[in-house]
C-alpha positions in Angstrom: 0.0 0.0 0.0 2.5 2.0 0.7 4.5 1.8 -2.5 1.0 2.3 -4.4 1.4 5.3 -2.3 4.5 6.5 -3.1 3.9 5.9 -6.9 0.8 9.1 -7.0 3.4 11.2 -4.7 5.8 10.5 -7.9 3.2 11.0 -10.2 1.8 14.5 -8.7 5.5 15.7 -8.8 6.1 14.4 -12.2 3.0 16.3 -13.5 3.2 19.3 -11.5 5.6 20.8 -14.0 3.3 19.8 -16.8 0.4 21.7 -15.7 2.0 25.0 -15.5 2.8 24.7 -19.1 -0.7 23.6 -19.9 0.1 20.2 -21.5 -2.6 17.9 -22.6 -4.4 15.6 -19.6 -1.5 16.9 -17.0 -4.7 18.6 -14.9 -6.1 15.2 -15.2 -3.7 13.0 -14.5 -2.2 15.1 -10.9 -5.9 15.0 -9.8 -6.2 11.5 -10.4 -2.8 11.1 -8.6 -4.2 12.8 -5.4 -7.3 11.0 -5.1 -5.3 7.9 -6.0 -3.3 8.1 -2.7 -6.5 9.4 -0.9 -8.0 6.4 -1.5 -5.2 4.4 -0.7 -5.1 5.8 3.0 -8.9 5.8 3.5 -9.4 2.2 2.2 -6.9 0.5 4.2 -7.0 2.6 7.8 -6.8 -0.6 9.7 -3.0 -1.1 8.5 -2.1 2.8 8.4 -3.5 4.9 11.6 -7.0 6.4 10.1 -7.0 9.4 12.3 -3.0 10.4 11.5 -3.7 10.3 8.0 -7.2 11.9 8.0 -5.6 15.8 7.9 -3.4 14.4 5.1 -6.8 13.0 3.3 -8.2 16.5 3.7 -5.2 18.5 1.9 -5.4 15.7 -0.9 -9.3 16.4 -1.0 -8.0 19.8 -1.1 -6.0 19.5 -4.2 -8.1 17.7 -6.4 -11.0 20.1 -5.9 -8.4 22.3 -7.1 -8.2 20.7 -10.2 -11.6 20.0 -10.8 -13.0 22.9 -12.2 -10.2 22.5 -15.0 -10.9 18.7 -15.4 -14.8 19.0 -15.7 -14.4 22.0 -18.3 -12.4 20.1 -20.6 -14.5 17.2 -20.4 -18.4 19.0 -20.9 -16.0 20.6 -23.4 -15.3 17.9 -25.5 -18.5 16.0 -25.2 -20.7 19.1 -26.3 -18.1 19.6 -28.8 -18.5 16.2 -30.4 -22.6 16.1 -30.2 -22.6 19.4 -32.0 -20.4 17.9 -34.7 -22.5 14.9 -35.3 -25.1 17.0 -35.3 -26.7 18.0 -39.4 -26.0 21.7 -39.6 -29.7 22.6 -40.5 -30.5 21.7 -37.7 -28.3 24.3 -35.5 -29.2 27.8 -35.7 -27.2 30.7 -34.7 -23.1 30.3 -33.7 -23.9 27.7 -31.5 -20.2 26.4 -31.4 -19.1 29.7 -31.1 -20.7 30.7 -28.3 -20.3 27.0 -26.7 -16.3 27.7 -27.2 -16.4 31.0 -26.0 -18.1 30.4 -22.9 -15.9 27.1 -22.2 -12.7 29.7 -23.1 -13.5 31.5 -20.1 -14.2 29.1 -17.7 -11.2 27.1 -18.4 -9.1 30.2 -18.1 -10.1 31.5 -14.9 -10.0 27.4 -13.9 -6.2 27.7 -14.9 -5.6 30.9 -12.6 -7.0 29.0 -9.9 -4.8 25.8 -10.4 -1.8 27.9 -10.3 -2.5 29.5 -7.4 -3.0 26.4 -5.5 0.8 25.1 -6.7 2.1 28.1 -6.0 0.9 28.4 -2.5 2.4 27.4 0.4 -0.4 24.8 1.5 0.7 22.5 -1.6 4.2 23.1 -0.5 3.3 21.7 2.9 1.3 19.1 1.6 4.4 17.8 -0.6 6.3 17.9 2.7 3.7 15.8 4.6 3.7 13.3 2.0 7.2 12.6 2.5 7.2 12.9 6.2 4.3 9.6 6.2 6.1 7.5 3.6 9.8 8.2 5.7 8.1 7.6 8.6 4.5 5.1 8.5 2.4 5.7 11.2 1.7 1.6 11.1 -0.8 0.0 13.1 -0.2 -4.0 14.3 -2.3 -5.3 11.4 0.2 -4.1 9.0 2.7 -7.0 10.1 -0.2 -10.1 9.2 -0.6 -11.4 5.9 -2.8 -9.9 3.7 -6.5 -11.4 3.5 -9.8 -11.1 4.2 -9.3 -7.8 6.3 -8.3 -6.4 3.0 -10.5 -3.4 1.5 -10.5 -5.5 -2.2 -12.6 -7.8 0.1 -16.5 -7.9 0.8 -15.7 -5.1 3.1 -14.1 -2.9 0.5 -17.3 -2.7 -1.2 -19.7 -2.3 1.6 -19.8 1.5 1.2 -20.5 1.1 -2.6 -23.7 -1.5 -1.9 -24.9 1.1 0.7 -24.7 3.5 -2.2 -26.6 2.1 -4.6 -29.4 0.8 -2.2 -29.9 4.6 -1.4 -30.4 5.7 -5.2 -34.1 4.0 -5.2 -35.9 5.9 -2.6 -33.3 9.3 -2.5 -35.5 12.9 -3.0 -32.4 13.9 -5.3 -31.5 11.0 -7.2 -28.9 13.0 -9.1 -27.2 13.6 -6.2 -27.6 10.1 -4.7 -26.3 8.4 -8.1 -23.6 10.7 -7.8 -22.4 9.8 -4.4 -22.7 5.8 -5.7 -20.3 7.1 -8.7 -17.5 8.5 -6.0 -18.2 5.2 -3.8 -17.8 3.0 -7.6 -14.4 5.1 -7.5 -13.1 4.4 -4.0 -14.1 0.8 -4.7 -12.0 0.7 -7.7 -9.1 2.5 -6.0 -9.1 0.0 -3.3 -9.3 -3.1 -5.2 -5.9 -1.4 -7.6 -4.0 -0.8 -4.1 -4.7 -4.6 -3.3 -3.9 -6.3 -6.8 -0.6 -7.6 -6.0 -1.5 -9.3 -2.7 -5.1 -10.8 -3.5 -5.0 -11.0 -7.6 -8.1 -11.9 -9.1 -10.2 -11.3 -5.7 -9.2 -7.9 -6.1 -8.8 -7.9 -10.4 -12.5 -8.9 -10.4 -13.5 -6.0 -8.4 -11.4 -3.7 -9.9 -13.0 -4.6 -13.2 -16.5 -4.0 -11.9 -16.4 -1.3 -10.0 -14.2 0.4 -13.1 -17.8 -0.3 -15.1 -19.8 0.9 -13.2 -17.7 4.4 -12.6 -17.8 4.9 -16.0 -21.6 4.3 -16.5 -22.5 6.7 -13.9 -20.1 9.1 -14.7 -21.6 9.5 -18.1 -25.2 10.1 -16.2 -23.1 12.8 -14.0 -21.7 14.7 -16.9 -25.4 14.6 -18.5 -26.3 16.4 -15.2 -23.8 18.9 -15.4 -24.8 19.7 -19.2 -28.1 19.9 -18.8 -27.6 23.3 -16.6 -24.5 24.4 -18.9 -26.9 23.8 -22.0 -29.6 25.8 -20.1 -27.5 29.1 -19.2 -26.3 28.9 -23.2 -29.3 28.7 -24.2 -30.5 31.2 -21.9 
């Protein structure tokens, strides 16, 4: 877990650089990296003290809401983008992708002021520091020593909060919102199961694999959300 760990604290440093120069999937990739090694310490807080880590999970939480105005621009970018295109041009009256770019030019620029801010601050610079601080020094609980098994998160219990999820869609008042929390439990799920794939294989492959599924399905219904009000406000 560790080393899974260490590999996003890599990966954030590796793309740090590439964000400021504004290259391709860099935003996406450093958020995923930080809600990668969220995961990680959430999922398995009986081997790695919960309540040590939990300010850590915080600043992580921190840093990827960061990035996520910047991520979820470019992506209701690029979907609108491509429906317009298949789209018969009778059909579409006025400069519809003109005023779709323009107001996505906009968004994603004042997203980019606010992900350079956050890397220049000093709480990223302390959250690097921390990051190295807990994989110098692990704050370990006894578990950590035993072979790894059922206890492990890619286990029945690692998808407990997902099933608790998706048995709250049915009878939620929002059910936008409540298919949206199953789509971050579908993530954790999936993160979990990755962190555990070199000790329990295809116990944790097979989650992995359905949990991946099922974050993509209703991630598609929570960017349909998200258009539906950018669509209205163009339209507007």
């Amino acid at each position: 877990m560790l080393y899974y760990v260490g590999q996003q604290v890599l990966a954030i440093m590796r793309y740090d650089p590439l964000v400021r120069r504004d290259e391709p999937d860099a935003v996406h990739q450093m958020r995923v990296a930080a809600r990668r090694a969220r995961s990680a310490l959430q999922a398995f807080g009986q081997i790695i003290e919960r309540e040590r880590t939990r300010p850590l999970c915080e600043e992580l939480k921190w840093l990827a809401a960061e990035f996520g105005q910047a991520r979820d621009g470019e992506v209701l970018l690029a979907r609108l983008t491509a429906e317009l295109t298949a789209i018969p041009p009778a059909p579409v009256v006025g400069p519809v992708q003109a005023r779709t770019t323009g107001h996505f030019t906009a968004q994603l620029g004042q997203a980019a002021n606010t992900v350079l801010h956050a890397l220049d601050g000093q709480r990223y610079l302390h959250l690097l520091h921390d990051l190295d601080a807990l994989l110098a020094d692990p704050p370990l609980t006894p578990l950590a020593a035993r072979k790894a098994g059922k206890r492990s998160p890619s286990g029945p219990a690692g998808s407990t909060g997902l099933q608790r999820a998706l048995a709250a869609v049915p009878a939620a008042e929002d059910q936008d919102a409540a298919i949206h929390e199953a789509r971050k439990a579908a993530k954790r799920a999936r993160d979990a199961a990755e962190v555990a794939l070199p000790a329990l294989g295809g116990k944790a492959r097979r989650q992995l694999v359905r949990a991946k599924k099922l974050h993509e399905l209703l991630g598609d219904h929570h960017d349909s959300v998200v258009a539906r009000t950018v669509l209205g406000g163009l339209a507007d």
